[in-house]
C-alpha positions as CSV (number, residue, x, y, z in Angstrom):
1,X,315.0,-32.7,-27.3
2,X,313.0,-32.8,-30.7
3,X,308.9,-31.5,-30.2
4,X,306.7,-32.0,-33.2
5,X,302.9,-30.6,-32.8
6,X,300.5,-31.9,-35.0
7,X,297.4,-30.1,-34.3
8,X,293.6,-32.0,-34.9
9,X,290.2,-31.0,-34.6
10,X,288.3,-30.7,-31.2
11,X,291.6,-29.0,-29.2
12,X,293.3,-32.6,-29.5
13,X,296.9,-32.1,-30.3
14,X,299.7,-34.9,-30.8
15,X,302.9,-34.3,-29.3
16,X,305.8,-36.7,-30.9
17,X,308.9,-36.0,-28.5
18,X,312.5,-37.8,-29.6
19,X,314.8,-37.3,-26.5
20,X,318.9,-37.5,-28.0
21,X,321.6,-39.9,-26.9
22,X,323.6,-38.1,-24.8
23,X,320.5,-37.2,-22.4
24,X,319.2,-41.0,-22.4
25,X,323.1,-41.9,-22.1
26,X,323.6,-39.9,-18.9
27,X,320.4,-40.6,-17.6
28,X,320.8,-44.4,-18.3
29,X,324.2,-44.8,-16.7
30,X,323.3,-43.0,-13.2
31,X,320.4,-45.6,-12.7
32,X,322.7,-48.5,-13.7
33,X,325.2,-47.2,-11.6
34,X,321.9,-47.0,-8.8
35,X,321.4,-50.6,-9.0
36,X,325.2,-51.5,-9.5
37,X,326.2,-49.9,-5.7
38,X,323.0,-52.7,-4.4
39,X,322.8,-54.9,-6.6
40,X,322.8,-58.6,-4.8
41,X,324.4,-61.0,-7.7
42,X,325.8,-64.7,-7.0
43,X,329.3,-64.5,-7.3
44,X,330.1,-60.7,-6.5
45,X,330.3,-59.0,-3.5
46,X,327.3,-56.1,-2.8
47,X,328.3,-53.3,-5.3
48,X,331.1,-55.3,-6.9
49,X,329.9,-56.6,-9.7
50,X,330.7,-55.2,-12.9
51,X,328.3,-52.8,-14.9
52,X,328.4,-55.1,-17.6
53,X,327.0,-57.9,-15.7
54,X,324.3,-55.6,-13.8
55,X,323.5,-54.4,-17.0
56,X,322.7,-57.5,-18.2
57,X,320.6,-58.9,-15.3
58,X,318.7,-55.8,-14.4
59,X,318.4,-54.3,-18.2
60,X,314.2,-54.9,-17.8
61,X,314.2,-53.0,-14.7
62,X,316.6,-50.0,-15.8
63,X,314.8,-49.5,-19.2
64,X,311.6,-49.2,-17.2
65,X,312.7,-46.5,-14.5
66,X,314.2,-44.7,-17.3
67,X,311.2,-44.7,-19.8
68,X,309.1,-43.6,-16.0
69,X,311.6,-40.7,-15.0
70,X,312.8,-39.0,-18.9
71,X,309.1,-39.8,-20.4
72,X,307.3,-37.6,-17.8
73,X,310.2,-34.7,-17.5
74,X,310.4,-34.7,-21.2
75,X,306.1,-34.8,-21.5
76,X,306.3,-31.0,-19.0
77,X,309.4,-29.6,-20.9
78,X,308.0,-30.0,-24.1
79,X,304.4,-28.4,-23.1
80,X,306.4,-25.8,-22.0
81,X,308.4,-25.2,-24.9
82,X,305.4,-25.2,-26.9
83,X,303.5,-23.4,-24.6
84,X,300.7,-25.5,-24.9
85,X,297.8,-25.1,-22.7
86,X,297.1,-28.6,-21.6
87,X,293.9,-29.8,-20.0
88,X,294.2,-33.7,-20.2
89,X,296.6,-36.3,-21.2
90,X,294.3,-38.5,-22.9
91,X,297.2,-41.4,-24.4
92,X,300.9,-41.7,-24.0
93,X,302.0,-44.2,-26.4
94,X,304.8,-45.9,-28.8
95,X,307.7,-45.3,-26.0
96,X,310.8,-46.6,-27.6
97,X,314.3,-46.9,-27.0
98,X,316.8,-47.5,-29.6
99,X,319.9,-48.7,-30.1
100,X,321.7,-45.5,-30.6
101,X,319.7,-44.4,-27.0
102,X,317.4,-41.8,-28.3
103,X,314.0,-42.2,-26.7
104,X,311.1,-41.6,-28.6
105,X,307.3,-41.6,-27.4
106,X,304.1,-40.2,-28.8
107,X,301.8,-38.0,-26.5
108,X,297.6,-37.0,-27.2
109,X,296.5,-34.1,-25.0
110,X,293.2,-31.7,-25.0
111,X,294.0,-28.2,-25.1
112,X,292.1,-25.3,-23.8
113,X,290.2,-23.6,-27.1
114,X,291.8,-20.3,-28.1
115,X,289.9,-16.9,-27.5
116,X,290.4,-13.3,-26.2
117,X,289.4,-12.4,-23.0
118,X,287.0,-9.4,-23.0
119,X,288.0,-6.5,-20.5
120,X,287.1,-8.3,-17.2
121,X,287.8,-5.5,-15.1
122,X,285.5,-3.1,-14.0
123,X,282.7,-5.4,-14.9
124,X,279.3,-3.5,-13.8
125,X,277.3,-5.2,-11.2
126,X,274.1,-4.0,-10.1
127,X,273.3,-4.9,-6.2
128,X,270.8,-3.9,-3.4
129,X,271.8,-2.4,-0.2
130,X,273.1,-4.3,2.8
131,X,271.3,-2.8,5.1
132,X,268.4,-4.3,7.2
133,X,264.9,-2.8,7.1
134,X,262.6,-2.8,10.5
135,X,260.0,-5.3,8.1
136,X,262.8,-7.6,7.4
137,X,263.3,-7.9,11.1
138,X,259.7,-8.1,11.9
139,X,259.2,-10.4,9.2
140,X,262.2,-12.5,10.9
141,X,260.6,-12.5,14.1
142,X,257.3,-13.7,13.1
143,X,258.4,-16.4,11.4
144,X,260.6,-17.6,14.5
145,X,257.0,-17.4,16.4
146,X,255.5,-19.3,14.0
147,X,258.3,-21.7,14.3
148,X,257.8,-22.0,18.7
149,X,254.3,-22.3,17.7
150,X,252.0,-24.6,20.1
151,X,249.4,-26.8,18.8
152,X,246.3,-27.2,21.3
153,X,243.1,-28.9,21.1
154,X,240.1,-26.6,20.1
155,X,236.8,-27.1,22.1
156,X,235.6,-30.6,21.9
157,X,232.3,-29.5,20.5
158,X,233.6,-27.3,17.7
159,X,233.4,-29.0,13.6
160,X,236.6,-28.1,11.4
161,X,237.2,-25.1,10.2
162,X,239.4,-23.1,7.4
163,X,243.3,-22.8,9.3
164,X,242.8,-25.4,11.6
165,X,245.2,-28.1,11.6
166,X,243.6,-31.7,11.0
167,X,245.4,-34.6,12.8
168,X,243.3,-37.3,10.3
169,X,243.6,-41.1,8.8
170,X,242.8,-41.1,5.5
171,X,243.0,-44.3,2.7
172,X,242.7,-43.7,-1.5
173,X,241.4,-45.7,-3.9
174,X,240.3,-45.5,-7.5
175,X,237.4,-48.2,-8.6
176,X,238.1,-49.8,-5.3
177,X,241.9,-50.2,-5.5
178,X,244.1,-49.2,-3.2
179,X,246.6,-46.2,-4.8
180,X,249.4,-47.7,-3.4
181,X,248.9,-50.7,-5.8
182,X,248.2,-48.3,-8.9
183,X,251.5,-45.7,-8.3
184,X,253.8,-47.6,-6.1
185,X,256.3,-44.9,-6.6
186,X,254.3,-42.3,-5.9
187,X,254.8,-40.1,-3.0
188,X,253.2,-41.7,-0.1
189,X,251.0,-39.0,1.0
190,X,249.0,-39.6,-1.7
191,X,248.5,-43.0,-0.7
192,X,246.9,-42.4,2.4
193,X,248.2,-42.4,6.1
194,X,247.6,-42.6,10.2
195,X,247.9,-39.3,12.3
196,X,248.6,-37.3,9.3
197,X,248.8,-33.4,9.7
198,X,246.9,-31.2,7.1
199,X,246.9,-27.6,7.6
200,X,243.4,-26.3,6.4
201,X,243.9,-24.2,4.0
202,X,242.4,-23.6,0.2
203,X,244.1,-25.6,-2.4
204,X,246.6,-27.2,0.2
205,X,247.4,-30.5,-0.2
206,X,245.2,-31.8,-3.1
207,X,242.4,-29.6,-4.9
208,X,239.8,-29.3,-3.2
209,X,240.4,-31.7,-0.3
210,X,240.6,-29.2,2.5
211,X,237.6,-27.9,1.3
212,X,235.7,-30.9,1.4
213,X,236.6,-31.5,4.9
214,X,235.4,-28.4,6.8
215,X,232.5,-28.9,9.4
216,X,234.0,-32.4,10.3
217,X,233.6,-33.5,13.5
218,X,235.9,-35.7,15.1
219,X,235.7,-39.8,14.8
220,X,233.7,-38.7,11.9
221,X,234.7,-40.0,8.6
222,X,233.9,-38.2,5.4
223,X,234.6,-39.4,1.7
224,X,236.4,-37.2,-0.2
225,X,236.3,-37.0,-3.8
226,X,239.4,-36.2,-5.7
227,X,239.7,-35.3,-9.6
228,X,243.1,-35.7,-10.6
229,X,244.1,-33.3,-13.7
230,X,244.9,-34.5,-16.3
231,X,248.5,-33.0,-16.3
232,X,249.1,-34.7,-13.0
233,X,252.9,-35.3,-12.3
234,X,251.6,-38.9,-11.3
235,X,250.9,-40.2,-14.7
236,X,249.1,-43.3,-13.8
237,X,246.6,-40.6,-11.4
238,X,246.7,-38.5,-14.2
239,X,242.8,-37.7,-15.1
240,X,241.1,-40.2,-12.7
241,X,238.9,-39.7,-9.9
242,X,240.1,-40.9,-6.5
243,X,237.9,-42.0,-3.5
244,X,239.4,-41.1,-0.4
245,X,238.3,-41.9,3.4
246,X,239.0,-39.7,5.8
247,X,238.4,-39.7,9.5
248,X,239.3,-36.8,11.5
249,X,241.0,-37.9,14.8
250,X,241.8,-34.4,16.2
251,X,242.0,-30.6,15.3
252,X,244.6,-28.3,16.5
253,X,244.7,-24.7,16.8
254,X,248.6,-23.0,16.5
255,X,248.9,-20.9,19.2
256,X,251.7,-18.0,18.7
257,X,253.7,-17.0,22.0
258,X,253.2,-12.9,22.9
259,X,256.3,-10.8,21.8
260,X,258.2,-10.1,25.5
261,X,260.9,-10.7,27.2
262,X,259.8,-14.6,28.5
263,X,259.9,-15.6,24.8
264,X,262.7,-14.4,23.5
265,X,264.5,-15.9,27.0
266,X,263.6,-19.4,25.6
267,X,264.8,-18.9,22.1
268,X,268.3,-16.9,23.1
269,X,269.1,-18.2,27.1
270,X,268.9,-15.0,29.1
271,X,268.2,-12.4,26.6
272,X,265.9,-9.7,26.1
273,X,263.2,-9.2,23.6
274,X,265.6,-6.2,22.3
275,X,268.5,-8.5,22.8
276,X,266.5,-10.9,20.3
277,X,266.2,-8.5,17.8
278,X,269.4,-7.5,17.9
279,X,270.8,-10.8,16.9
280,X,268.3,-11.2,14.1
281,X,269.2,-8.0,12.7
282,X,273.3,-9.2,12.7
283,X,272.0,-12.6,11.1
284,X,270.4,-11.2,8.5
285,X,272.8,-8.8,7.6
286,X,275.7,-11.8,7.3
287,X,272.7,-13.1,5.1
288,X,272.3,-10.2,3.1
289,X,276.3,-10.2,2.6
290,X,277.0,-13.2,1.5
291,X,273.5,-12.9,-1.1
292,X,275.5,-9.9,-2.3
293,X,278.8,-11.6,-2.9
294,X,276.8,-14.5,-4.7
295,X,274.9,-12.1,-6.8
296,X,278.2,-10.2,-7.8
297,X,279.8,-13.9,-8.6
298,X,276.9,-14.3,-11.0
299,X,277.1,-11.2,-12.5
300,X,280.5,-11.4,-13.4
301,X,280.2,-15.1,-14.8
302,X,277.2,-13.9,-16.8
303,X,279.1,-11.2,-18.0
304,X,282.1,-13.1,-19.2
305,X,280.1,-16.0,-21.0
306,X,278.4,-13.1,-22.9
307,X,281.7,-11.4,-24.3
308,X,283.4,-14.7,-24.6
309,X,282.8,-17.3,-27.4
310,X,284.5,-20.6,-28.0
311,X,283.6,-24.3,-28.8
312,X,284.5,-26.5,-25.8
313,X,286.3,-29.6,-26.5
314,X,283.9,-32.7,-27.4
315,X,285.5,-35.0,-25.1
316,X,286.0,-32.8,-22.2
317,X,282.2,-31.7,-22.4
318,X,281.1,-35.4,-22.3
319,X,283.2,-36.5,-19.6
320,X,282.0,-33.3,-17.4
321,X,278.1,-34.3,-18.9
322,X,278.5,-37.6,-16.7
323,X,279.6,-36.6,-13.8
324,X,277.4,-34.0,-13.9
325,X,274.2,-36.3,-14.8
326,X,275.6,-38.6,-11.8
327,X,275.2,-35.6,-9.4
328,X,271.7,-35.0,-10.6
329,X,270.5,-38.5,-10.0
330,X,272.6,-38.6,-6.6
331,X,270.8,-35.3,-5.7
332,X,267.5,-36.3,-6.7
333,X,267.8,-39.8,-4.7
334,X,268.7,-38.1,-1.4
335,X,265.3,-36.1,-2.1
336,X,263.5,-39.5,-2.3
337,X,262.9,-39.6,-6.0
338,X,262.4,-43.0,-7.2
339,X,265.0,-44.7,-9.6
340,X,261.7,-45.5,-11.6
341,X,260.8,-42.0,-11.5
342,X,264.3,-40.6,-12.7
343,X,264.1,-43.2,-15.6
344,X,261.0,-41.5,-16.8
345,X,262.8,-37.9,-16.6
346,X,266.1,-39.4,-18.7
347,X,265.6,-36.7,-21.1
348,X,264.8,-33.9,-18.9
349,X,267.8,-35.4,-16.8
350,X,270.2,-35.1,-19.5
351,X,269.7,-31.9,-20.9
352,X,270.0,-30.8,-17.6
353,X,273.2,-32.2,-17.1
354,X,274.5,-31.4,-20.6
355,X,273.9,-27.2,-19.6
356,X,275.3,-27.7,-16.2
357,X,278.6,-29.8,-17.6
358,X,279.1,-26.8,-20.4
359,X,278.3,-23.8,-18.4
360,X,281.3,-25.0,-16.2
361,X,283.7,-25.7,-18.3
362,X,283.4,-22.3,-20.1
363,X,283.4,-20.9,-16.9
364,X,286.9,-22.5,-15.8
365,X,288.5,-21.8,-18.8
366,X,287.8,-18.4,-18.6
367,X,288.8,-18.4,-15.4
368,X,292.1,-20.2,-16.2
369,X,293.1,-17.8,-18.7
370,X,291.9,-14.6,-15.9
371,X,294.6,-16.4,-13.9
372,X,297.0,-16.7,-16.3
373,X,297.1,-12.9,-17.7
374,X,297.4,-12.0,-13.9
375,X,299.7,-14.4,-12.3
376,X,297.4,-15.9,-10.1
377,X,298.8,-18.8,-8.1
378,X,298.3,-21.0,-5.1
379,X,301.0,-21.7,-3.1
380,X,301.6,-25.1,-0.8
381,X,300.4,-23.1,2.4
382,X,296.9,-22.4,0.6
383,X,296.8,-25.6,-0.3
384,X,297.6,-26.9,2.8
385,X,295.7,-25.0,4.8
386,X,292.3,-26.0,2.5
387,X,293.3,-29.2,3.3
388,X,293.4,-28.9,6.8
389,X,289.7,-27.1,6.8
390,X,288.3,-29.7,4.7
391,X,289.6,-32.7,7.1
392,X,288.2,-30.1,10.1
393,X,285.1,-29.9,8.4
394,X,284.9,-33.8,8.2
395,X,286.6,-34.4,11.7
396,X,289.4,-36.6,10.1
397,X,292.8,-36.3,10.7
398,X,294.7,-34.5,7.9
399,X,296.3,-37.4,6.5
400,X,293.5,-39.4,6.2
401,X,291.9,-36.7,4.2
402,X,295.2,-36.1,1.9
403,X,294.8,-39.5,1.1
404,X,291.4,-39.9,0.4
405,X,291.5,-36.6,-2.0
406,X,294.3,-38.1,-3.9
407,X,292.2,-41.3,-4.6
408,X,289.0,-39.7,-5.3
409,X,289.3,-36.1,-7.1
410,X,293.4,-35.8,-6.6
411,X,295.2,-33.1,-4.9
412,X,295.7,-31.4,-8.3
413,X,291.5,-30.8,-7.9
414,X,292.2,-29.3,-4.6
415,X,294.8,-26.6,-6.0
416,X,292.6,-26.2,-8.8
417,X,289.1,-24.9,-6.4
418,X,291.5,-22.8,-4.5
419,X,292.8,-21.3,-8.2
420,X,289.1,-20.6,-9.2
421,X,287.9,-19.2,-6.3
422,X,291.4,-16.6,-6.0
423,X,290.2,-15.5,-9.3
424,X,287.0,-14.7,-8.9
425,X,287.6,-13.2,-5.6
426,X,290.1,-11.0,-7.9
427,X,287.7,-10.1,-10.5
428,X,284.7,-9.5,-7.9
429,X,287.5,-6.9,-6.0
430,X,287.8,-5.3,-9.1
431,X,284.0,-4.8,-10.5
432,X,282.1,-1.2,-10.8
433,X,279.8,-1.3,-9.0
434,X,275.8,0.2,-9.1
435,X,273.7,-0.1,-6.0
436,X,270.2,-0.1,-6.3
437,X,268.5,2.2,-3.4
438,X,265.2,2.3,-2.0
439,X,262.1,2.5,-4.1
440,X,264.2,0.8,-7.1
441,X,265.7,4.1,-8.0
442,X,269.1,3.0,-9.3
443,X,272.4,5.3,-8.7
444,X,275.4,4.9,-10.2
445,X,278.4,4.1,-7.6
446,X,280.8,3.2,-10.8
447,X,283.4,3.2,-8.1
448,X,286.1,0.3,-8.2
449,X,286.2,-1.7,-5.2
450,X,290.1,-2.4,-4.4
């Protein structure tokens, strides 16, 4: 086998590979003699007919299993006789076979850009301590109150006050039109709304409407007057003043249950108020774990961007770009953005995705080349076993979800997540690190975790 490498700007390479007769020869007589043993021709028995004749019939069909089988062995064996990093096959191209039965064919890949890795063990890391403070735990706990919170009626008599909760209709307009006909897409709170809860607070909900409001009574309706800024999100609200109609239906205290034993039985069945505490303390410290591990994955990846420079291929980075950009507006959507809304962020949206699209790339091929300098592989049992979480995690049966990986991101994506996350659980195994202790005083562990 003949490998030329002609080498062209932005990591694209062209491979021209020219397979020799003897290889196509052999290769070309064990499928004819494939098709010869079932061959079905008028005239012959099954299998008898001669090779000349099945030849002759079945050339089409030969040359193209042929061209399929030696084109793709001969594509790997010459990457790896070149030892050529390959990314993507972008065009395979100009297949021919002679008449002497050489095979020639002309490949265009994207390689990975060239650079050193900087010493990536022993990275430092700063972290905070695992363990859980008494606050944190009281902190927990009051916030689980305020989540069991009731909400009762306050004395029938009593006008609204700061930190009540207002149960209110309310309608906006601006010179007598409705808001929902000036920013249809808009969130609809701004619109107006029946039975609408506002806690009463100073600066919640819009400037100065809380404000406005106290010493309601209820059934009474008030009209509140709201100045928009003029750097309002909501360009067409931006700077105007808005007229809105408010009548308070009913105000609610929150009432927080006592700290004892009856609460904590309600939240956890059977347990104790120390029981309760208990559990918070082991939840928070699984929390505090895996924020350690993410902040040591961060660290590192900072780290390795810093010490590592190379232009990513112009292609690659565009194709990532797009599915990146298509994330952000899926993401966005799900969070009730308007397609209007995202149209007016385009720019905004774009660089956004641009950033995301190149910080990953450098980030795999970094971690593609940590792999490569340390023999990191995954083996079919990782991969099957991922498989076999992600169809658990989805409650479909394995095969269905084999299936629908290999038509969406391919199994080759599977093995590749399972690659990237070996590594970095290899490099975060192997990072210095210096925990910060109470009162921010820093001390150096520079001990390497194994």
């Amino acid at each position: 086998m003949k490998v030329e490498v002609e080498k062209q700007p932005d990591s694209v390479s062209t491979l021209r590979i020219e397979l020799g007769p003897e290889q196509v020869a052999q290769e070309w007589d064990a499928i004819a003699n494939s098709f010869a043993r079932h061959a079905k021709i008028a005239g012959y028995r099954p299998g008898k007919a001669p090779r000349r004749v099945v030849e002759a019939k079945f050339k089409k069909e030969i040359q193209e299993e042929l061209t399929k089988k030696l084109v793709s062995q001969s594509y790997r064996d010459a990457i790896a006789e070149k030892h050529l990093r390959v990314v993507s096959l972008t065009n395979l191209e100009d297949v021919q076979i002679g008449d002497d039965k050489t095979l020639r064919f002309r490949a265009t890949v994207i390689t990975a850009p060239d650079f050193e890795l900087p010493d990536y063990k022993k990275i430092a890391v700063q972290l905070p301590p695992v363990n859980v403070t008494s606050e944190e735990v009281d902190a927990a706990m009051e916030r689980l109150r305020e989540q069991s919170a009731d909400f009762v009626d306050v004395q029938p008599d009593r006008p609204l006050e700061m930190e009540d909760f207002a149960v209110v209709d309310f309608e906006g307009t601006i010179d007598g039109r409705p808001i929902r006909e000036i920013a249809p897409d808009a969130s609809k709170n701004l619109y107006g709304g029946r039975k609408f809860w506002l806690r009463m607070a100073p600066n919640n909900f819009l400037p100065g409407f809380c404000e406005q409001m106290v010493g309601q009574k209820r059934e009474e309706t008030r009209l509140i007057i709201i100045n928009f800024p003029a750097e309002f999100l909501v360009t067409e609200l931006a700077g105007k003043k808005a007229d809105y109609a408010v009548t308070l239906r009913e105000i609610k205290q929150k009432m927080l249950p006592s700290l004892d034993d009856a609460w904590a039985g309600k939240l956890a069945k059977g347990k104790t108020l120390s029981e309760l505490r208990q559990m918070v303390e082991h939840d928070l410290g699984h929390e505090k774990e895996h924020a350690l591990e993410a902040a040591k994955e961060a660290q590192i990846v900072k780290f390795l961007h810093e010490q590592t420079a190379f232009d990513l291929p112009p292609q690659l980075l565009r194709s990532e770009t797009r599915r990146a950009l298509s994330e952000l507006v899926q993401r966005n959507r799900q969070r009730g953005i308007s397609d209007d809304m995202l149209k007016s962020k385009e720019k905004e949206l774009v660089e956004g995705a641009g950033s995301l699209a190149a910080h990953r790339l450098k980030t795999n091929f970094i971690l593609h080349r940590v792999a490569e300098a340390e023999k990191i592989e995954v083996t079919r049992a990782e991969a099957d076993e991922r498989l076999r979480a992600r169809a658990a995690q989805y409650n479909l049966p394995v095969e269905k979800m084999r299936k629908e990986i290999e038509e969406n991101e391919g199994l080759n994506g599977l093995a590749e997540e399972i690659l990237l996350g070996k590594t970095l659980d290899f490099l975060k195994a192997n990072v210095t690190v210096e925990t910060a202790g109470a009162e921010d005083e820093k001390i150096s562990v520079a001990k390497e975790i194994s």
